[in-house]
C-alpha positions in Angstrom: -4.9 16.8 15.7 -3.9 14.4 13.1 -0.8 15.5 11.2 0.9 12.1 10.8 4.0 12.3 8.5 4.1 8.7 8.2 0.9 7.9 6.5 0.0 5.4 4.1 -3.7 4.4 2.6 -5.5 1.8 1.3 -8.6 3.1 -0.5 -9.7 -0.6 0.3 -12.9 -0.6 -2.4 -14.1 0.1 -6.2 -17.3 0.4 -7.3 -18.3 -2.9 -7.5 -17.2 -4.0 -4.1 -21.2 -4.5 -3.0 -21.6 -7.1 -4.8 -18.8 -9.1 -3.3 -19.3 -9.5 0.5 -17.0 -6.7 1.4 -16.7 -6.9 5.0 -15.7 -10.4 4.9 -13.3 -10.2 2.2 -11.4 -7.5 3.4 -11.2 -9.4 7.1 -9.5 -11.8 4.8 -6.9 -9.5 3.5 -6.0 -7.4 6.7 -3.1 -9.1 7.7 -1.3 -8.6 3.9 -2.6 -4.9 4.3 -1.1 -4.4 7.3 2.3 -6.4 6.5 2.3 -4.5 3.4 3.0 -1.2 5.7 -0.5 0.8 5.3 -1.7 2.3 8.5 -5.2 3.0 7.2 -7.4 1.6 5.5 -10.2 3.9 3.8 -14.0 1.6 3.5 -16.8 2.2 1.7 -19.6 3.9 3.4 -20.8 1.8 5.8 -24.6 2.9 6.6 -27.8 1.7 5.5 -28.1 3.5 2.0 -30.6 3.9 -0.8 -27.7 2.9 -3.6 -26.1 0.1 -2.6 -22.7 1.8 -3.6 -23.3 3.6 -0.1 -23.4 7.3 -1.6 -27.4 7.8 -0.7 -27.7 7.6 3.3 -30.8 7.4 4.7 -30.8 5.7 8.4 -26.7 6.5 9.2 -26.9 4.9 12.5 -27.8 1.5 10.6 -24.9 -0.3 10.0 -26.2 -3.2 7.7 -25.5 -2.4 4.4 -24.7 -4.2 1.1 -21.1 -4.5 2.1 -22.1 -6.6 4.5 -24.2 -6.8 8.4 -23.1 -4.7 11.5 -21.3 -7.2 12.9 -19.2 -8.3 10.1 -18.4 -4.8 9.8 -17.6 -4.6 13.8 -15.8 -8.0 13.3 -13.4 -6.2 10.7 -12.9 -3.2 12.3 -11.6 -5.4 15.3 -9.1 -7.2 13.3 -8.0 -4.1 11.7 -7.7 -2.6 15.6 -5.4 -5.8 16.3 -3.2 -5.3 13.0 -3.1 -1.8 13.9 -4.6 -0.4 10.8 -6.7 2.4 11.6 -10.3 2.5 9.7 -11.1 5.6 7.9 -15.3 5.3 7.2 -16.7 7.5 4.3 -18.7 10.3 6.2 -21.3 11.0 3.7 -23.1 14.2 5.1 -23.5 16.6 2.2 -27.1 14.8 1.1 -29.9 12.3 2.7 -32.4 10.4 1.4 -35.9 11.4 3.0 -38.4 8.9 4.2 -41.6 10.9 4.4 -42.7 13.4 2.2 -43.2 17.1 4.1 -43.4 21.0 2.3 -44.2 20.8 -1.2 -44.9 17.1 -1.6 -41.0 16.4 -1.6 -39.4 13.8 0.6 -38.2 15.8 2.7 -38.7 14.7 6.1 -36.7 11.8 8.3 -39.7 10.2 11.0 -39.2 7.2 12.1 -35.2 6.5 12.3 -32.5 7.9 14.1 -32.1 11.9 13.5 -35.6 12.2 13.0 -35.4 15.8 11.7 -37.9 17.7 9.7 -38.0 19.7 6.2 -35.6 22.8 7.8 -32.9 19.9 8.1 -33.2 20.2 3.9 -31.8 23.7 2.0 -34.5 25.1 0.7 -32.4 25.0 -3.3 -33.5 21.2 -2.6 -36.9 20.9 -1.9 -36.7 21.9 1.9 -37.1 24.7 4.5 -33.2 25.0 5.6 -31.1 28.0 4.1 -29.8 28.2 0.6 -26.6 25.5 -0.2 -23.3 27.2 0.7 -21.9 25.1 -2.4 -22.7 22.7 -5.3 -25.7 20.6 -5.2 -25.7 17.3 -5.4 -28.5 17.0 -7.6 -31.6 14.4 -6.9 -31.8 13.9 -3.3 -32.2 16.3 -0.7 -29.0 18.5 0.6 -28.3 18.7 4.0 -28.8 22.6 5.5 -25.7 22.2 8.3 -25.9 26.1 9.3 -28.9 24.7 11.6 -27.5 24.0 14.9 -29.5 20.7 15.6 -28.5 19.3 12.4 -25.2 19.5 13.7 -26.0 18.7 17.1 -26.8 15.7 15.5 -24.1 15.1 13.2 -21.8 15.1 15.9 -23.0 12.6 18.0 -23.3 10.0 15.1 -19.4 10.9 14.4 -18.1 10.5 18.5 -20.7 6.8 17.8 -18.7 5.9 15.0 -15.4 6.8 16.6 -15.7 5.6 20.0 -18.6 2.6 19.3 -18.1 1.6 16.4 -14.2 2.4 16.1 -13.4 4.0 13.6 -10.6 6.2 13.6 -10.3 8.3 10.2 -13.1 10.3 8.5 -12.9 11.1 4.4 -15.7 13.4 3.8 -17.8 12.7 0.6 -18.5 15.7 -1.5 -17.0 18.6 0.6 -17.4 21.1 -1.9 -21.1 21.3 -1.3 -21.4 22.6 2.9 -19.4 25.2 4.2 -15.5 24.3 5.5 -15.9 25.5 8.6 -18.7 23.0 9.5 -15.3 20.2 8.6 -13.5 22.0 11.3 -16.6 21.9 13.8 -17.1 17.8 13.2 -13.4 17.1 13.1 -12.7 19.2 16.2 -15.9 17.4 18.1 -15.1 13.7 17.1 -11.4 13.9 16.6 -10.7 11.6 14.2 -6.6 11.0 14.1 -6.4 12.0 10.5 -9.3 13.5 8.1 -9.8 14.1 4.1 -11.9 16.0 2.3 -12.7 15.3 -1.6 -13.0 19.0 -2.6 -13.0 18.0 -6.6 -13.2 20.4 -9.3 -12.2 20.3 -12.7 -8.3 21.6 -13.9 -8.1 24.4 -16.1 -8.2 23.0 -20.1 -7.6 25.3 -22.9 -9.9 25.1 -25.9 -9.9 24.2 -29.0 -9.2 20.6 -28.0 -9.5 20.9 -24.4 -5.7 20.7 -23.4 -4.5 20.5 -19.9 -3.1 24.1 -18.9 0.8 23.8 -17.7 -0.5 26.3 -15.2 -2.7 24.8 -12.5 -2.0 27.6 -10.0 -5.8 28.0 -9.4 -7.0 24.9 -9.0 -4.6 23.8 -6.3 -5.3 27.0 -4.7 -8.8 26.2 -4.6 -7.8 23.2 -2.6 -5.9 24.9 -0.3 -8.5 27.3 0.4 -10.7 24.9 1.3 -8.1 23.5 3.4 -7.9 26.7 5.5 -11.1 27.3 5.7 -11.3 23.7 8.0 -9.2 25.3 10.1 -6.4 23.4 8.7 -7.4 20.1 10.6 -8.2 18.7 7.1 -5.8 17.1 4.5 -7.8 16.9 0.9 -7.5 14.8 -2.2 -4.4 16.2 -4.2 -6.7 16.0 -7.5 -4.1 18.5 -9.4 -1.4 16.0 -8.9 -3.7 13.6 -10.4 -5.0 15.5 -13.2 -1.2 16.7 -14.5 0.5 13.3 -13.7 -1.7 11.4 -15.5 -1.2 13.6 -18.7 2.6 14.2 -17.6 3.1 10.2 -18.0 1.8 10.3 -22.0 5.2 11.7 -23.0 5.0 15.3 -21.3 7.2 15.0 -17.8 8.0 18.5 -17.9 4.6 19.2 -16.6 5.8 17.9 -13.4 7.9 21.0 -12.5 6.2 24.6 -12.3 7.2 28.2 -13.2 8.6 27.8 -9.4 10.7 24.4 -9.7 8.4 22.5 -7.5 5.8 20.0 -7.7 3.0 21.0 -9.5 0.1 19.8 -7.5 -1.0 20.9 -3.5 2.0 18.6 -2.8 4.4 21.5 -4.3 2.7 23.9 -2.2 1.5 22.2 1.0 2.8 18.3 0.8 1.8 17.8 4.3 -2.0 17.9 3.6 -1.9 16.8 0.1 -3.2 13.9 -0.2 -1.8 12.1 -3.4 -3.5 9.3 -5.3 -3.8 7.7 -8.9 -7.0 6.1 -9.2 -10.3 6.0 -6.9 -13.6 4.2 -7.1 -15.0 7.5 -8.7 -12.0 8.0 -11.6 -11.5 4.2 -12.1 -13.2 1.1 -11.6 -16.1 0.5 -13.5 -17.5 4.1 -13.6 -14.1 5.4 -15.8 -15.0 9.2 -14.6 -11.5 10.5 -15.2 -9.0 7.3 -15.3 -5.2 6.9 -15.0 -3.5 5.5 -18.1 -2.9 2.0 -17.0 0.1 1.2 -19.2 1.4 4.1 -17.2 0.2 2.6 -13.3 3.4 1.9 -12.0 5.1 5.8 -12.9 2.4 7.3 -10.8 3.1 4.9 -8.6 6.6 5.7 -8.1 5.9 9.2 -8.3 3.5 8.9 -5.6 5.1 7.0 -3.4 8.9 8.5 -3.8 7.2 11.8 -3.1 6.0 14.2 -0.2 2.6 14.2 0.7 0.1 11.2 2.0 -0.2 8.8 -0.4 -3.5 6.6 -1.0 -3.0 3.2 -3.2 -6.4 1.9 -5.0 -7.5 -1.5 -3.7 -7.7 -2.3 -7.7 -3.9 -2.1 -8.5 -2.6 -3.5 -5.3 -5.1 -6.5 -5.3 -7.1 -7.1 -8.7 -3.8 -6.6 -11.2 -1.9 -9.8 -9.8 1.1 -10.4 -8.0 3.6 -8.3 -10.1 1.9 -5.0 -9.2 1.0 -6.0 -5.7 4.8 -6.6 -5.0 5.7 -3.5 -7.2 4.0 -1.1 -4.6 4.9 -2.8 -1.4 8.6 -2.4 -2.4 8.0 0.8 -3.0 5.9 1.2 0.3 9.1 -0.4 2.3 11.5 1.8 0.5 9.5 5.0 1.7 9.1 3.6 5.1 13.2 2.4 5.2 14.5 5.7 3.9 11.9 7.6 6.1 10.3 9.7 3.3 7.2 11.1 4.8 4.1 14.0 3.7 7.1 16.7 4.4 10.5 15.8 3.2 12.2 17.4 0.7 12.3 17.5 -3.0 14.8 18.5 -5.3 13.7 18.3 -9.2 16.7 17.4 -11.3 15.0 16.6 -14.7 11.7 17.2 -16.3 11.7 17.5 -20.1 9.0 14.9 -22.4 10.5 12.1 -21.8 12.7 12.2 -18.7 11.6 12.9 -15.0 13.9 12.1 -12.1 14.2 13.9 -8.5 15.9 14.0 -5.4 14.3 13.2 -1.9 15.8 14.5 1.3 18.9 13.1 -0.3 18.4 9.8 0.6 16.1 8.3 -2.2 16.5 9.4 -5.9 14.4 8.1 -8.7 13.3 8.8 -12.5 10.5 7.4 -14.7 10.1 8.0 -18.4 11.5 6.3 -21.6 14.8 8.7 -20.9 18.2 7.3 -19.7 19.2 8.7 -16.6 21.0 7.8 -13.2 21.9 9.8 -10.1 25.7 10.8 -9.9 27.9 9.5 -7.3 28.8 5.6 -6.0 26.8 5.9 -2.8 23.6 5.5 -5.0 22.5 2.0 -5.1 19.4 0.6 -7.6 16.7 -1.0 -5.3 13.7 -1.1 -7.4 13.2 -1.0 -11.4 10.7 -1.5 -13.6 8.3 -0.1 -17.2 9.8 3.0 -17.6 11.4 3.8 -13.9 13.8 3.5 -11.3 14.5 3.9 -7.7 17.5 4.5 -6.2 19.4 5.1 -2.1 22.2 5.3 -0.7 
């Protein structure tokens, strides 16, 4: 349904955006995103919310929104169309904000907008009449109970809206580790989206006393890839365990890059073409901090990332808010991918990982290292195309 191997991403907000007429800005920037090689473009969500960061839906078929009015939004989303950069929207279905308060005093109903449905729309773990929550709780707000079959009913006809009359073409679900996989596989089946993410997040496994990153993250990245095949495998997710080891592996411990195998460490090392690979997001970084990416270290994961198997996502802070130097860092990185046709499954040879030193082999057609150590591929077919802090890329 939407296995592209050549994808790139813009994650094309932070969590300020709001505040910053959104839709207008980016309109601004679509023809650098698109020139820059990205063939989606991942927006904030784009309903009427309760938070003006977007994460608190109430009325999902109102499109004016802090980032900016419906047809601003529409306006964009034609410009990207014509620049052929797909939009990926942020489906936020895991929670809803009530407008009317129903059993128990709780707000817990939705009269008088779109999707009007009553308290057994809500699981009953969050104030409501629905079924207990398959997953986490997101905790505040009333979850959504999606084993009822009008509340899906429902859901899927405000997805096929979005795709076919609003247009866009990608979905990243919010919080998927709180409703059951298989209702992904249901929405992305009915509105067939070209390519779909889920954020299943969890923590990595640390190791007390002074909560260490365990070398072994065999579990975790199996929990992603259950999740994975429980959508029916029409799902990539958020490689979170290649972001959780890099950004340790980058402070001067590179041989966490390889596993007990040989391969990547992350979903990438076991299944690159639904791993999803990323440095930063509006939730890690930004202004909120959650679980951030060294930043004297940016440009490593970077090359990492974008040297690498899997689908990579660049954060609209880096390529855009860090100057021209990083912005022109990534896109020749970008056009290096594209040139030597690296894509989500190529091939990956590991030649060094020790503290200092990381350097690979992809497909046999790009080879590159990062690190403080001295290295360079073997052979005079190999020519240096792009250096910088601590790495280099190389092709033949």
């Amino acid at each position: 349904m939407f296995m592209l191997n050549k994808h790139l991403c813009l994650q094309a907000f932070n969590w300020e955006s709001h505040k910053h007429d959104w839709w207008h800005n980016l309109e601004r920037k679509v023809g650098d995103i698109a020139k820059s090689g990205f063939t989606s473009a991942w927006l904030p969500p784009a309903t009427n919310s309760l938070s003006k960061e977007g994460y608190l839906p109430q009325n999902l078929y109102c499109l004016n929104s802090s980032y900016g009015s419906h047809d601003r939004l529409k306006s964009l989303l034609q410009k990207m169309h014509q620049h052929k950069v797909r939009a990926m929207a942020d489906i936020v279905i895991n929670h809803r904000v009530g407008t009317a308060r129903g059993h128990g005093g709780a707000y817990n109903r939705y009269d008088g907008i779109p999707m009007s449905w009553d308290e057994r729309a809500v699981t009953s773990c969050s104030g409501g009449l629905g079924s207990r929550s398959y997953g986490e709780n997101f905790h505040g707000v009333p979850n959504i109970d999606h084993s009822q079959a009008f509340v899906r009913k429902d859901i899927i006809g405000w997805l096929k809206w979005l795709r076919k009359t609003i247009g866009f073409q990608d979905f990243r679900f919010d919080f998927a580790k709180g409703y059951d996989p298989k209702f992904v596989k249901e929405y992305v089946e009915e509105s067939k989206p070209v390519f779909s993410v889920g954020e299943y997040w969890d923590s990595c496994n640390y190791a007390g006393p002074d909560y260490r990153l365990d070398y072994n993250q065999d579990s975790h990245r199996q929990r992603i890839i259950n999740w994975i095949d429980k959508t029916g495998q029409v799902s990539a997710a958020f490689d979170f365990t290649t972001k959780g080891i890099l950004q340790e592996a980058v402070k001067g411990q590179l041989w966490r890059l390889r596993d007990s195998q040989g391969k990547p460490p992350g979903v990438l090392g076991w299944w690159p073409s639904r791993a999803v690979t990323f440095i930063e997001n509006h939730d890690t970084g930004s202004t909120q901090g959650h679980w951030p990416f060294p930043s004297d270290h940016v440009m490593e994961g970077y090359v990492y990332i974008l040297t690498h198997p899997g689908i990579p996502i660049v954060f609209y802070d880096h390529f855009y808010d860090w100057g021209n130097s990083y912005h022109n860092q990534i896109v020749k990185l970008m056009d290096i991918r594209c040139r030597q046709d690296i894509h989500s499954r190529s091939k990956i040879k590991i030649l060094e990982a020790r503290s200092n030193l990381y350097a690979a082999n992809i497909d046999d057609k790009v080879c590159m290292k990062i690190g403080d150590g001295s290295w360079c591929p073997s052979g005079q077919e190999w020519i240096l195309v792009a250096s910088g802090n601590r790495y280099a890329v190389w092709h033949k």
